[in-house]
C-alpha positions, 0 to 999 in steps of 0.5 A: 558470436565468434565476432569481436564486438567493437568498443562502442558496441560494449559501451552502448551494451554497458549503458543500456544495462546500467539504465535498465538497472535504474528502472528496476531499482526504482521500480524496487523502491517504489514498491518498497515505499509502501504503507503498513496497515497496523494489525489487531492484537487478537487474531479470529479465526475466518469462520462464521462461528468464531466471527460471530462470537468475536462480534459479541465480544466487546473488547475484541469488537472496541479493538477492532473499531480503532484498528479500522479507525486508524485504517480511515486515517491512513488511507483519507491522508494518503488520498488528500495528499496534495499534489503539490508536494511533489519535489525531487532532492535536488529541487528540480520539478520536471516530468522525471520527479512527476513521474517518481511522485506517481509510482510513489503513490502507486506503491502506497496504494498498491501495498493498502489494497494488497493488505486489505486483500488479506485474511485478517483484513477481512475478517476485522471487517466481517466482525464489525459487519455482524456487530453492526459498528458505526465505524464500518459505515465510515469504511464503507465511505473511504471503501469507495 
């Protein structure tokens, strides 16, 4: 260490760090890029009780289908992207830009698995499970 580094070493150093930040801030951004799952507005609790009782509940299980309904949305949307739309800011396609399109959709669908993964995701399905809902069969659908 005692060396004195010569100056194209430093700048060979420099450049690799500075490339090594780029894909960090890619990596950031993609995962950044994210999609957010609309919440319900009333919360149950993730116990069978409380799970059975909001099943019962009209109002709780007519908000809870829309929730999931907009849910299908998102998600058939996100999987019926057309890969065609794959383009970069200055207009050149190439393996770079198809590459950034990817770790795109690898954000997205990572973030939805992420959130459905989640307490409250689970329990807005258990709730139209025990109901029996329709809509959960479209779920079911996309689910796979």
């Amino acid at each position: 260490f005692t060396k004195k580094k010569k100056k194209t070493e430093v700048a060979e150093l420099n450049a690799a760090n500075a490339r090594c930040v780029k894909v960090l801030d890619k990596a950031i951004e993609s995962l950044a890029s994210g999609m957010e799952l609309e919440a319900p507005s009333k919360v149950v609790e993730n116990k069978p009780t409380a799970i059975n009782a909001a099943a019962a509940d009209n109002s709780i299980v007519a908000e809870y289908e829309s929730v999931v309904l907009d849910w299908c949305r998102q998600t058939e949307a996100l999987l019926n992207e057309k890969e065609g739309m794959v383009s970069s800011e200055d207009g050149e396609i190439g393996p770079r830009t198809e590459l950034e399109y990817w770790r795109s959709r690898m954000g997205k669908l990572n973030s939805i698995i992420e959130q459905l993964k989640g307490e409250n995701c689970r329990v807005v399905l258990a709730v139209l499970q025990v109901n029996k809902s329709r809509v959960i069969k479209r779920w079911k659908t996309n689910d796979n």
